[in-house]
N, CA, C and O of each residue as an XYZ file, in Angstrom:
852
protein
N      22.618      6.638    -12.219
C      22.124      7.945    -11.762
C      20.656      7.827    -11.363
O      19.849      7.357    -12.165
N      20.245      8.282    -10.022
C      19.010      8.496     -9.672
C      18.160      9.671    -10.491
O      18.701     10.399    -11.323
N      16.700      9.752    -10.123
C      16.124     10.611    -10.607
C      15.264     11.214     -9.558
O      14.562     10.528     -8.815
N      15.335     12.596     -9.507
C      14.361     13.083     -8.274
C      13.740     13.448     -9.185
O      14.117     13.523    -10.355
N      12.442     13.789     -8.622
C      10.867     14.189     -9.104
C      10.814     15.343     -7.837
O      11.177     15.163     -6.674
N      10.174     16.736     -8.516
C       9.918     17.732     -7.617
C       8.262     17.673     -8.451
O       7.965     17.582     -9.642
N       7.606     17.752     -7.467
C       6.204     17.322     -8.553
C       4.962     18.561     -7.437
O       4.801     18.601     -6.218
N       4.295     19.425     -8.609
C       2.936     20.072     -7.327
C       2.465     21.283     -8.113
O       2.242     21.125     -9.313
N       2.313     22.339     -7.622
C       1.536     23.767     -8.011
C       3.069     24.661     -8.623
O       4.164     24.283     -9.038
N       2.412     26.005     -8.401
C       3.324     26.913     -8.620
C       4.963     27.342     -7.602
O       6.082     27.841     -7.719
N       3.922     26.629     -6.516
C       5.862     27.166     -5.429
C       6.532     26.262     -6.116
O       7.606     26.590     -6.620
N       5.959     24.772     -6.291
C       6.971     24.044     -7.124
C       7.404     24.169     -8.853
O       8.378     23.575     -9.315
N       6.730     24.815     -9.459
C       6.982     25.277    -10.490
C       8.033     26.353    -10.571
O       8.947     26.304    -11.393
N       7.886     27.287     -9.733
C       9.158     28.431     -9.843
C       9.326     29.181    -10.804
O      10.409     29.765    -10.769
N       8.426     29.501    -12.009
C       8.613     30.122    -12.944
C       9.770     29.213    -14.240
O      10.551     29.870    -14.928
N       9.663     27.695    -14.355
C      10.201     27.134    -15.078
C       9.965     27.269    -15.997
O       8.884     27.811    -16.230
N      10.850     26.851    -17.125
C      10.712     27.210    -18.584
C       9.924     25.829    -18.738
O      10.398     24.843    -18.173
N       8.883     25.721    -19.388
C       7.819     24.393    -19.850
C       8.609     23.745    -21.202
O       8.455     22.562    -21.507
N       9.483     24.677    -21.981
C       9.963     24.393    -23.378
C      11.262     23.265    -22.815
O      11.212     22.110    -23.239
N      12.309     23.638    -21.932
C      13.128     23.017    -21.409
C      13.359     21.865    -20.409
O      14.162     22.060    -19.497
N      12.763     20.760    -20.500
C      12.748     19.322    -19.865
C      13.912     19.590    -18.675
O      13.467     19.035    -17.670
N      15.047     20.126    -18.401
C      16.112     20.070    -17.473
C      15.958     21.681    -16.752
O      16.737     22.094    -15.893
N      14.783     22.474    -17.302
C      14.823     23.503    -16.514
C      13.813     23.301    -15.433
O      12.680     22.819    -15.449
N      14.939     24.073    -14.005
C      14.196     23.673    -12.325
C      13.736     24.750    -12.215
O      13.593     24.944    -11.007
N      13.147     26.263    -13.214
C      12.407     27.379    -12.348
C      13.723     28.112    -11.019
O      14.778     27.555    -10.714
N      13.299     29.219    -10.557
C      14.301     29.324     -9.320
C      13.927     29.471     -7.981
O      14.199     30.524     -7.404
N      13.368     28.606     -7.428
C      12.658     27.510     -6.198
C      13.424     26.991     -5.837
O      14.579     27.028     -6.263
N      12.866     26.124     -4.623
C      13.169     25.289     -3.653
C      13.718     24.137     -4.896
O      14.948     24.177     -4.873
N      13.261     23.188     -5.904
C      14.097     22.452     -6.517
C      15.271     22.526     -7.002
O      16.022     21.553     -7.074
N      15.661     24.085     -7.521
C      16.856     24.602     -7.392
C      17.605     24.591     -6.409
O      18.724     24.100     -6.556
N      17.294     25.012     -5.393
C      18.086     25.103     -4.302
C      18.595     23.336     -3.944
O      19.768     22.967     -4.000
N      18.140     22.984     -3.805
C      17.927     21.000     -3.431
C      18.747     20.715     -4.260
O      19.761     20.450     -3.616
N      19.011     20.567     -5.618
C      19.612     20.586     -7.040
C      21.179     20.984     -7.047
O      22.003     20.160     -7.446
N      21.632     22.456     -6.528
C      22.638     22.779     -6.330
C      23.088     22.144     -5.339
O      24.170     21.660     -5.671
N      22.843     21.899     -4.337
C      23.569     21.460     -2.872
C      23.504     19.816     -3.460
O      24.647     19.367     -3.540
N      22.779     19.137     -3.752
C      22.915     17.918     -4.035
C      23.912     17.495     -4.851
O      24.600     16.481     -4.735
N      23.947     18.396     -5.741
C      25.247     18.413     -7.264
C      26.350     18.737     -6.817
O      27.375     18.311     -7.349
N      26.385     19.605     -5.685
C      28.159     19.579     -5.370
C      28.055     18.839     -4.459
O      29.184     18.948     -3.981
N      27.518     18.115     -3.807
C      28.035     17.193     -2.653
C      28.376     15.904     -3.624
O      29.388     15.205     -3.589
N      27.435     15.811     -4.347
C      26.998     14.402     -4.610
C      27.179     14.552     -6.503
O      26.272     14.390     -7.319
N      28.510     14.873     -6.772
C      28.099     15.272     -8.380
C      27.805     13.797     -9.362
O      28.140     12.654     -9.049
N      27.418     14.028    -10.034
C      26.568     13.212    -11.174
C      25.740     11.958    -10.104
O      25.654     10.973    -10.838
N      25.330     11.721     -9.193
C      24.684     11.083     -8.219
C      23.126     10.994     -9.163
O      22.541     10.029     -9.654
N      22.822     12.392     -9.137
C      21.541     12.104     -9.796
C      21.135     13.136    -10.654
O      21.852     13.988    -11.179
N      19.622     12.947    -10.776
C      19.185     13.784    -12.248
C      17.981     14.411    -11.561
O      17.285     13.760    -10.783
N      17.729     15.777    -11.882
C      16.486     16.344    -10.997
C      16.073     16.631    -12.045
O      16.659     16.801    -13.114
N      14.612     16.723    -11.665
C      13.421     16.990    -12.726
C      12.261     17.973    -11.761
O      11.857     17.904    -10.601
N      12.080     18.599    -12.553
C      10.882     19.934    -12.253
C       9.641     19.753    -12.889
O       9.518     20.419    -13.917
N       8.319     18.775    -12.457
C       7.200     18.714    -13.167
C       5.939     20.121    -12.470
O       4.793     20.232    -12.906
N       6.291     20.661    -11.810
C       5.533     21.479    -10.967
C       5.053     22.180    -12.398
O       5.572     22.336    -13.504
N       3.426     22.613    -11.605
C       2.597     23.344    -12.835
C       1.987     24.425    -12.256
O       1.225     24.053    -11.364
N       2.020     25.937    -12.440
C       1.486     27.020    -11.934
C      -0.099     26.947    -11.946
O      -0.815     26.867    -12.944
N      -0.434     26.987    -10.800
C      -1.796     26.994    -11.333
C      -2.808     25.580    -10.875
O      -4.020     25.693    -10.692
N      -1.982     24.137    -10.723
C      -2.767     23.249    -10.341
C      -3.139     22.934     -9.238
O      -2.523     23.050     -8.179
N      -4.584     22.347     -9.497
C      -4.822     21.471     -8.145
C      -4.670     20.404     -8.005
O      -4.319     19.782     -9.007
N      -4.842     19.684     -6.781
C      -4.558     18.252     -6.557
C      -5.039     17.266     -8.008
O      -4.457     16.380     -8.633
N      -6.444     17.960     -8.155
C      -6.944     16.670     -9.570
C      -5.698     16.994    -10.574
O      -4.686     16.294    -10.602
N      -5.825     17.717    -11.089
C      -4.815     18.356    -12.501
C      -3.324     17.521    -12.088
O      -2.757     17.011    -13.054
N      -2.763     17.375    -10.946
C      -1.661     16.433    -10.883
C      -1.908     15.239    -11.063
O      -1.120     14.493    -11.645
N      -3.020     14.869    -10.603
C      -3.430     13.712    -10.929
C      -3.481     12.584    -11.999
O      -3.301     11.382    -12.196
N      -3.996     14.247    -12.782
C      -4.695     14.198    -14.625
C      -3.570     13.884    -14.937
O      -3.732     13.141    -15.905
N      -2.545     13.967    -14.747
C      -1.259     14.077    -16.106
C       0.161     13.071    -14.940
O       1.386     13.179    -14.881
N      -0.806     12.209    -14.232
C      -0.177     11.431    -13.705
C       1.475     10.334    -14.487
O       2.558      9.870    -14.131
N       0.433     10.470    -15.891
C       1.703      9.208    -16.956
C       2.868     10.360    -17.133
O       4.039     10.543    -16.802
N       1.656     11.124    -17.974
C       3.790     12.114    -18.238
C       4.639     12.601    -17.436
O       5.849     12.510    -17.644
N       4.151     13.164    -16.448
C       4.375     13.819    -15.644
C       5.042     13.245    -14.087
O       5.369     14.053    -13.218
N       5.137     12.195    -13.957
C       5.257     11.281    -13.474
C       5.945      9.854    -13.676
O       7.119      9.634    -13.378
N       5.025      8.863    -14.246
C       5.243      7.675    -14.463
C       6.233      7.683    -15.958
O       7.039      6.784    -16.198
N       6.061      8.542    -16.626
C       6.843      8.795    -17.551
C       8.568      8.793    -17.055
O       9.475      8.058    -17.443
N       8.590     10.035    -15.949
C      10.155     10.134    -15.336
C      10.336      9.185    -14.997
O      11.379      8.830    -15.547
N       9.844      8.132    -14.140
C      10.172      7.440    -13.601
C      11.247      7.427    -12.254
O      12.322      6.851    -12.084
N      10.680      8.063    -11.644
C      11.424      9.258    -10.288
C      12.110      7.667     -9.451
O      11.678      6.517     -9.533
N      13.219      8.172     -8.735
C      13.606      7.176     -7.714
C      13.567      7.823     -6.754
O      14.254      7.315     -5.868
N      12.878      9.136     -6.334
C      12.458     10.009     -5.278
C      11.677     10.787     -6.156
O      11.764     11.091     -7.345
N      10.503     11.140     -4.792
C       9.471     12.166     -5.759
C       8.548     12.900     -4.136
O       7.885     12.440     -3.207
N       8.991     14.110     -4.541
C       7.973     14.729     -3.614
C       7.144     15.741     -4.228
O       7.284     16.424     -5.243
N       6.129     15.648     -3.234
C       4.561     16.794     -3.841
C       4.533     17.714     -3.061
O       5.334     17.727     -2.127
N       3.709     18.617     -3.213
C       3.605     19.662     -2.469
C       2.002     20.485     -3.091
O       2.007     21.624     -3.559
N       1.017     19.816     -2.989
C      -0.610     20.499     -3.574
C      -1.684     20.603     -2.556
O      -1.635     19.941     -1.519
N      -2.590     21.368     -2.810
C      -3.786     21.342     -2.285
C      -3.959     23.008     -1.999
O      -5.112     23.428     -1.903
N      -2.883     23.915     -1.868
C      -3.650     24.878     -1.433
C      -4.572     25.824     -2.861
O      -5.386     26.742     -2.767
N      -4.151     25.294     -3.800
C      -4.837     25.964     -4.842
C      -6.448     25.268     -4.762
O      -7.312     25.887     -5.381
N      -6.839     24.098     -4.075
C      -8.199     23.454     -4.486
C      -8.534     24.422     -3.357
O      -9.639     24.119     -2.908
N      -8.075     25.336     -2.804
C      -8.828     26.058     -1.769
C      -9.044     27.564     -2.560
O     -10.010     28.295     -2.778
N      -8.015     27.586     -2.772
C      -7.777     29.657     -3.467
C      -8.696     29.676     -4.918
O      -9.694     30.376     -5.089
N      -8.146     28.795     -5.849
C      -9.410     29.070     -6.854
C     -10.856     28.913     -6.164
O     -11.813     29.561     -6.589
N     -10.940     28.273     -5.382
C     -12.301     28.330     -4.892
C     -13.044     29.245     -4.404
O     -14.250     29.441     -4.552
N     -11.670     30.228     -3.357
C     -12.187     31.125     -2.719
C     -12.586     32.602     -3.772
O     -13.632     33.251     -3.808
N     -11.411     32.768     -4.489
C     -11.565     33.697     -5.362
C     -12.230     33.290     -6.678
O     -12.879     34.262     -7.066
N     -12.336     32.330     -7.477
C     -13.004     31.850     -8.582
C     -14.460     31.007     -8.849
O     -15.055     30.792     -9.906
N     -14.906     30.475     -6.923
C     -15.363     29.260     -7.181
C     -14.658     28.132     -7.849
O     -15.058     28.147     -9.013
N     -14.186     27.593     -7.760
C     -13.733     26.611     -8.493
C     -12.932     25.676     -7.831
O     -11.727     25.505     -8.011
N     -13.830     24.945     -6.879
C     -13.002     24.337     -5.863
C     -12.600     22.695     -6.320
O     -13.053     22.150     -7.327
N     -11.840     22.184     -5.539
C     -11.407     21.011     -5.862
C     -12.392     20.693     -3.913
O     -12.539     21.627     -3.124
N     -12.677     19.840     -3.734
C     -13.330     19.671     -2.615
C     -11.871     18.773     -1.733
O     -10.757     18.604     -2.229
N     -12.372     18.270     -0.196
C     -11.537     17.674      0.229
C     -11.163     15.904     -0.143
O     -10.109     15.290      0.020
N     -12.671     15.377     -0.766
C     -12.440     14.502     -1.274
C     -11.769     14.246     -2.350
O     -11.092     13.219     -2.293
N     -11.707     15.219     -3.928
C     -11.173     15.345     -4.520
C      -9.622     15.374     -4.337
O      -8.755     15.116     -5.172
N      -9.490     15.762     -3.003
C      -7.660     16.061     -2.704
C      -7.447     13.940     -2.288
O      -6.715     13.095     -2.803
N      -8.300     13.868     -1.369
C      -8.233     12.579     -1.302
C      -8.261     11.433     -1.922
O      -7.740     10.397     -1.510
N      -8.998     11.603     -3.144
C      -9.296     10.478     -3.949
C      -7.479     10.805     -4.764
O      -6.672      9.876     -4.719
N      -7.178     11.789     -5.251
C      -6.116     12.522     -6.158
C      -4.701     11.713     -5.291
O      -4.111     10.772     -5.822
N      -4.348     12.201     -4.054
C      -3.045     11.845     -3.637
C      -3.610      9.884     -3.515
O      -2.657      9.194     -3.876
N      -4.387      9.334     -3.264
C      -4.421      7.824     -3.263
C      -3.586      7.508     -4.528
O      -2.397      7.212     -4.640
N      -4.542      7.653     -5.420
C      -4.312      7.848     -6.971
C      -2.652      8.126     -7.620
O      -2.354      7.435     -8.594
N      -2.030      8.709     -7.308
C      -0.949      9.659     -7.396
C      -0.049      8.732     -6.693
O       0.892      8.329     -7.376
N      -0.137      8.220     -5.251
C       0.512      7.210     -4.477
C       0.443      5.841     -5.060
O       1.388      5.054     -5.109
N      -0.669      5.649     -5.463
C      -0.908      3.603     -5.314
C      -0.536      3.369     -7.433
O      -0.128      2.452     -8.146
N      -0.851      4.362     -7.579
C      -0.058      4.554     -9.299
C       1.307      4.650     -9.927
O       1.719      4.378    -11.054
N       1.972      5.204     -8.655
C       3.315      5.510     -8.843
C       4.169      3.953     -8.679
O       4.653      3.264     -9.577
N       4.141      3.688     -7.064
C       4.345      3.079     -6.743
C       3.868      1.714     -7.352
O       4.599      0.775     -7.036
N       2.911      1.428     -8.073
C       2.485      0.144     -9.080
C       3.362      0.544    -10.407
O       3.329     -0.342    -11.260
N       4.012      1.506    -10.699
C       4.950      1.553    -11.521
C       6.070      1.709    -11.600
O       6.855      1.526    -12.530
N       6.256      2.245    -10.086
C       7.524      2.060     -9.718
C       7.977      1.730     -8.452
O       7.901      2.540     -7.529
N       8.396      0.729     -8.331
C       7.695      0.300     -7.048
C       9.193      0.487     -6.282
O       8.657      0.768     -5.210
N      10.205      0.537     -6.057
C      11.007      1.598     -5.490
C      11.446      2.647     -5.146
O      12.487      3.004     -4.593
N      10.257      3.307     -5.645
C       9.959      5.188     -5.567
C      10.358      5.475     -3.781
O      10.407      4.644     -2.874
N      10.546      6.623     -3.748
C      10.510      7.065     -2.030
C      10.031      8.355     -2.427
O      10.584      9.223     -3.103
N       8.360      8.312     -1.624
C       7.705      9.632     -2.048
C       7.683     10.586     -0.606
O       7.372      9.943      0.397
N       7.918     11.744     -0.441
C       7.716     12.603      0.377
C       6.426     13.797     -0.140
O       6.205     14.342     -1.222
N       5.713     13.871      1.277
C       4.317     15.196      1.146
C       5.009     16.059      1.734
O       5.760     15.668      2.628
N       4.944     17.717      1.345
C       4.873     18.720      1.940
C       3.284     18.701      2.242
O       2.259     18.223      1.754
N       3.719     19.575      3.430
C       1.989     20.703      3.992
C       1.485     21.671      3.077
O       2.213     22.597      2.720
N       0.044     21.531      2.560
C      -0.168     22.765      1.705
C      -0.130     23.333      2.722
O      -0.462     22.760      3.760
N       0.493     25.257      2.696
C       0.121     25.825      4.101
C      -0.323     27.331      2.917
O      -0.348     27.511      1.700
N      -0.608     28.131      4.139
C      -1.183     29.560      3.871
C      -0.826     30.571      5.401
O      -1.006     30.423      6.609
N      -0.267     31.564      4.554
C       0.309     32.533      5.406
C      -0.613     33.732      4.958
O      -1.202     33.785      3.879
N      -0.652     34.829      6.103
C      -1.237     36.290      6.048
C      -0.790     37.046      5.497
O       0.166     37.581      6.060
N      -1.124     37.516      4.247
C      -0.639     38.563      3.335
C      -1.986     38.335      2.696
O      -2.837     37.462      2.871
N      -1.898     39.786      1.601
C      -2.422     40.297      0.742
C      -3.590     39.628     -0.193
O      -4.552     40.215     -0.687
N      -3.255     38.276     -0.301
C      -4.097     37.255     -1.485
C      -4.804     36.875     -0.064
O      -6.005     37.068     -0.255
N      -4.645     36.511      1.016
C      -5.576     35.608      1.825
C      -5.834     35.989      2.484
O      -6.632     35.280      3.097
N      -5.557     37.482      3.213
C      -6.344     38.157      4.279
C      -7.957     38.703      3.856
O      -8.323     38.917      2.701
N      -8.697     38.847      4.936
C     -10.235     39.181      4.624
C     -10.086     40.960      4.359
O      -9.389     41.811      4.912
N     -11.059     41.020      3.287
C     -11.160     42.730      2.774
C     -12.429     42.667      3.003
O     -12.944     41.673      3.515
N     -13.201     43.899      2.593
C     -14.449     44.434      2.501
C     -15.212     43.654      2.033
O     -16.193     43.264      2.666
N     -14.910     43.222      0.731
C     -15.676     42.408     -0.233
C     -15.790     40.674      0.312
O     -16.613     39.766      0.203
N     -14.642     40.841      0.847
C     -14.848     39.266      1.447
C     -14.135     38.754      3.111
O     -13.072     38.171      3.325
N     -15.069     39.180      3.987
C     -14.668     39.623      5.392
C     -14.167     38.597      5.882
O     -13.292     38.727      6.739
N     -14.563     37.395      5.492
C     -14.101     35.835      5.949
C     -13.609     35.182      5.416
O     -13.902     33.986      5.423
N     -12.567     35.724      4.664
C     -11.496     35.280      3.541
C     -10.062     34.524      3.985
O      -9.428     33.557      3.563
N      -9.848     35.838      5.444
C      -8.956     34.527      5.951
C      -9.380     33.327      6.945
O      -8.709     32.334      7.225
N     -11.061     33.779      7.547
C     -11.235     32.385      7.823
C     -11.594     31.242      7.112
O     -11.584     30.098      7.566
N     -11.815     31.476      6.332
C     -11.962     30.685      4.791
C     -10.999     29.996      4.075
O     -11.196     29.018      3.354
N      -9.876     30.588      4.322
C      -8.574     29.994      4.461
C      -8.040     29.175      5.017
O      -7.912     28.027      4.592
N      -7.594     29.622      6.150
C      -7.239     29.206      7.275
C      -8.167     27.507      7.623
O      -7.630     26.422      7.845
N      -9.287     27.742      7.576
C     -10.184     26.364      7.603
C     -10.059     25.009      6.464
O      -9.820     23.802      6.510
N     -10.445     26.254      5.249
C     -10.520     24.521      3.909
C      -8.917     24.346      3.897
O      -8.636     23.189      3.583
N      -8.122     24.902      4.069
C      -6.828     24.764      3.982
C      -6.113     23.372      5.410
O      -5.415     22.362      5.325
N      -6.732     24.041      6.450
C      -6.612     22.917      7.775
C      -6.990     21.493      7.503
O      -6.282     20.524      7.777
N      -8.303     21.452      6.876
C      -9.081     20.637      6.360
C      -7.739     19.754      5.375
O      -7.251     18.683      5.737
N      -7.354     20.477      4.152
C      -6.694     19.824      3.486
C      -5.513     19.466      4.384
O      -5.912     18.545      5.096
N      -4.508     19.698      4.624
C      -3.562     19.568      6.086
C      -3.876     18.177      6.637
O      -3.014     17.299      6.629
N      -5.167     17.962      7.137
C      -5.479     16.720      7.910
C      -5.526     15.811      6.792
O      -4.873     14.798      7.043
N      -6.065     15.800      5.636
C      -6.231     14.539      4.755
C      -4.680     14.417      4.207
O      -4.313     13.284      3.894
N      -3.696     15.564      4.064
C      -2.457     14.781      3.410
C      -1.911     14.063      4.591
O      -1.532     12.892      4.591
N      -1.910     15.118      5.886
C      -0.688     13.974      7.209
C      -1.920     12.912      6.697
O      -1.614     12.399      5.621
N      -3.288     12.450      7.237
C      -3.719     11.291      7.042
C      -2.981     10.574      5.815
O      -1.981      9.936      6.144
N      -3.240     10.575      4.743
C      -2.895     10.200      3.819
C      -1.543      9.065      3.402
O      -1.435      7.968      2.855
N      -0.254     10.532      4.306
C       0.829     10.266      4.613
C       1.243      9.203      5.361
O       2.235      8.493      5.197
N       0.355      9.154      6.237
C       0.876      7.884      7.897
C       0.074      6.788      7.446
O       0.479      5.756      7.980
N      -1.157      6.530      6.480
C      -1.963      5.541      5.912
C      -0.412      4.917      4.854
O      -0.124      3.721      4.793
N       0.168      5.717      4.329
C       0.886      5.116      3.116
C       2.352      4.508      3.662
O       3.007      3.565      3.218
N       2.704      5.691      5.158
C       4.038      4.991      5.422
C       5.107      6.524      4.777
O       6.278      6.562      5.155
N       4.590      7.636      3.863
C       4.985      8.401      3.048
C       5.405      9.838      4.277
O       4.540     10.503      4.845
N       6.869     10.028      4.441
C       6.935     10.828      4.956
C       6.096     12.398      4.269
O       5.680     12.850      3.202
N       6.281     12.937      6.397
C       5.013     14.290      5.978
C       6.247     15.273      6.491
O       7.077     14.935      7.335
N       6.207     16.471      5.861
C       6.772     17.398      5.828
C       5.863     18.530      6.530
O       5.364     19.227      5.647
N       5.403     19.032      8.081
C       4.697     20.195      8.890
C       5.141     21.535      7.879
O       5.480     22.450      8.630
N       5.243     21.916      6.554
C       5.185     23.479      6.027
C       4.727     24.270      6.666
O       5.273     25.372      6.722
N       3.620     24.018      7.344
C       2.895     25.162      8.101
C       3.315     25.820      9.000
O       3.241     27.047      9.056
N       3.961     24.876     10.076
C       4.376     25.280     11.012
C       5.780     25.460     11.265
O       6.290     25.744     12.348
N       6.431     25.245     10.027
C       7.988     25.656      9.723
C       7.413     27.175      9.712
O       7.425     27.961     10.660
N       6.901     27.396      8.385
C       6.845     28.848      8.214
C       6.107     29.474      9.202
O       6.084     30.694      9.034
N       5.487     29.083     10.184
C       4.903     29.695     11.530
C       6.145     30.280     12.293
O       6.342     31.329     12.907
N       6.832     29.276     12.030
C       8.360     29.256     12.803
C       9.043     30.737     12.416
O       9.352     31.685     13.137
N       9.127     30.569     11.245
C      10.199     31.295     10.525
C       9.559     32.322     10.366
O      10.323     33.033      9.713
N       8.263     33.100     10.610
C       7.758     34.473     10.041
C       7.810     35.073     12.114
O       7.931     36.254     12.439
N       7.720     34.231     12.850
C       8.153     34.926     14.044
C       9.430     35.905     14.213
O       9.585     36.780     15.065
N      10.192     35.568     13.301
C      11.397     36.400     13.775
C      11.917     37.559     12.647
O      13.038     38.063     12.567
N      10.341     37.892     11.532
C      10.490     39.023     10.730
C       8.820     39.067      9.813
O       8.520     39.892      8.950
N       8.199     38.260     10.174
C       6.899     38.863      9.854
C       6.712     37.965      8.593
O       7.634     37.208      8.291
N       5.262     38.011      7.628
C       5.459     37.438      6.871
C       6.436     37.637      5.672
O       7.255     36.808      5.274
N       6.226     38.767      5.214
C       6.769     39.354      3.805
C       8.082     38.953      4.016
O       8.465     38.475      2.948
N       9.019     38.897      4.892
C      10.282     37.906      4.261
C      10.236     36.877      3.701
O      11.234     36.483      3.098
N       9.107     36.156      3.727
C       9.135     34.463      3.326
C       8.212     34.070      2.282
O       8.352     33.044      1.618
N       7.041     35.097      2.115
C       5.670     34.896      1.487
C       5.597     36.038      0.913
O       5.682     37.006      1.668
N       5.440     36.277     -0.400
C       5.433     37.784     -0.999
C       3.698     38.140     -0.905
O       3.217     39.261     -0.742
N       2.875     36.728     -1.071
C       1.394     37.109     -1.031
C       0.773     36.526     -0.343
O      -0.440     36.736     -0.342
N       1.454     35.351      0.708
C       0.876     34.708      1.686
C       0.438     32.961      0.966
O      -0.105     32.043      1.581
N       0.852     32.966     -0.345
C       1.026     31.377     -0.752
C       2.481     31.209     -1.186
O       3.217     30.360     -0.685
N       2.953     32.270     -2.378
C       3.919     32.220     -3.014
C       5.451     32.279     -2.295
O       5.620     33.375     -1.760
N       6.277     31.629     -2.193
C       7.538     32.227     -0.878
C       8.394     33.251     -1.936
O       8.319     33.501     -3.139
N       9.002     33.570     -1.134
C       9.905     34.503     -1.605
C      11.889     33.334     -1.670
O      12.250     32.190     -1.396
N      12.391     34.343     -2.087
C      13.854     33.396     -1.385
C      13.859     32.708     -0.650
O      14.170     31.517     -0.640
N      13.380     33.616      0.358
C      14.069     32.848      1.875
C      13.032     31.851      2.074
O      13.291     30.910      2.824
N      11.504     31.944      1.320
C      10.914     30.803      1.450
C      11.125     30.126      1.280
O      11.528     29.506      2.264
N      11.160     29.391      0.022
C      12.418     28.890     -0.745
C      13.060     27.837     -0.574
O      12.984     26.648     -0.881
N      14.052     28.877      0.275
C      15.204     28.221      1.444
C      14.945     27.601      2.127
O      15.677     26.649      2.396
N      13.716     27.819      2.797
C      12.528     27.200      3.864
C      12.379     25.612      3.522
O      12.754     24.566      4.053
N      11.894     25.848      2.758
C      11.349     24.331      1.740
C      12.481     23.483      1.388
O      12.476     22.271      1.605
N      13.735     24.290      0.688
C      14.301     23.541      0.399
C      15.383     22.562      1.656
O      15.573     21.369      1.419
N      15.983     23.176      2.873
C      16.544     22.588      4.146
C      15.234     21.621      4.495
O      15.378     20.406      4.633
N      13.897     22.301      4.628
C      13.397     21.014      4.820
C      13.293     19.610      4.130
O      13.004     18.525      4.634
N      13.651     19.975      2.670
C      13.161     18.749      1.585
C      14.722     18.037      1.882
O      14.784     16.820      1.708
N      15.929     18.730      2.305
C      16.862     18.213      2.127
C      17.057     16.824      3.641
O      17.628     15.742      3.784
N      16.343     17.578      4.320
C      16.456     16.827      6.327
C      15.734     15.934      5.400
O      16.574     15.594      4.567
N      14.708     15.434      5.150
C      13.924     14.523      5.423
C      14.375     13.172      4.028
O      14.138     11.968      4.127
N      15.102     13.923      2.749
C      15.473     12.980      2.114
C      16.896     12.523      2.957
O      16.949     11.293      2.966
N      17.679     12.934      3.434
C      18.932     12.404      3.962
C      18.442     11.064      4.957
O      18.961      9.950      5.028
N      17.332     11.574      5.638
C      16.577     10.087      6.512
C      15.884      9.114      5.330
O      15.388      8.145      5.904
N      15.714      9.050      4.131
C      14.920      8.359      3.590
C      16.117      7.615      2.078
O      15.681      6.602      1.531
N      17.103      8.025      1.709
C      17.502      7.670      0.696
C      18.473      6.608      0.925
O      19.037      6.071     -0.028
């Protein structure tokens, strides 16, 4: 039996139970999870390390357990837009180097421990809603967005085509997909997806492992 690794922030977290090692949250790893299990039953073993709340370093930080511990025979990420949002709203930024030094780290660690891994990047992306549009108090909130967020964007595809590590465009899927009903079908606050986000993530995570496994 294989082991997938769903590994990143809160979309990948899903509201998982932290007490339960086999609980996937109800996300995109869920979704991936079910369709994989009836096509492919006992094929493999999915695992949910996603953490509400982190940034690129903090995945980093807990690289052994969280990680090298599973010992994933697939593992995809999905971070960076939080080293932008705590920043914007908290100060508390993770910078772009920090995202950079973190996914090297995260890549050249894994792979020195497991060196048959097949890792896939999602796009951190950011959509227009409520958490990231500009208000009174902060008029350049979504250009503020929209920018350190681009910024991060360029260092994972970099990152990605430096390693050989397929890249997953999030951004411009969900660019795709909010054309034909706006955001709030897909993004309840413009990071977080909804279902159909979700869904989004998960057809994509599914195209790109069928080319890679």
């Amino acid at each position: 039996m294989k082991t997938i690794l769903f590994q990143g922030d809160s979309i990948t977290d899903a509201g998982r139970n932290r007490e339960d090692p086999e609980s996937l949250g109800t996300g995109y790893p869920l979704l991936v999870a079910a369709r994989l299990g009836y096509e492919f039953p006992g094929e493999y073993k999915f695992v949910n390390r996603g953490v509400s709340g982190n940034k690129s370093v903090d995945v980093a930080a807990r690289i052994r357990e969280d990680i090298i511990d599973v010992a994933p025979d697939y593992m995809s990420l999905m971070v960076g837009v939080n080293d932008v949002w705590h920043g914007i709203d908290y100060n508390w930024w993770a910078t772009p180097e920090d995202l950079d030094r973190s996914l090297r780290e995260i890549v050249e660690k894994t792979r020195e421990a497991c060196p048959d891994v097949k890792i896939m990047f999602f796009e951190p992306y950011i959509l227009p809603e409520y958490a990231t549009v500009s208000t009174e108090e902060k008029p350049d909130k979504w250009e503020q967005f929209t920018r350190e967020v681009g910024e991060r964007q360029r260092i994972t595809k970099a990152i990605a085509e430096e390693y050989g590590i397929p890249y997953i465009p999030t951004q411009s899927l969900f660019d795709e997909a909010t054309k034909r009903g706006g955001v709030k079908p897909f993004s309840e606050d413009g990071v977080h997806p909804t279902p159909a986000g979700h869904e989004l993530i998960a057809r994509a995570w599914i195209e790109t492992f069928e080319k890679i496994k």
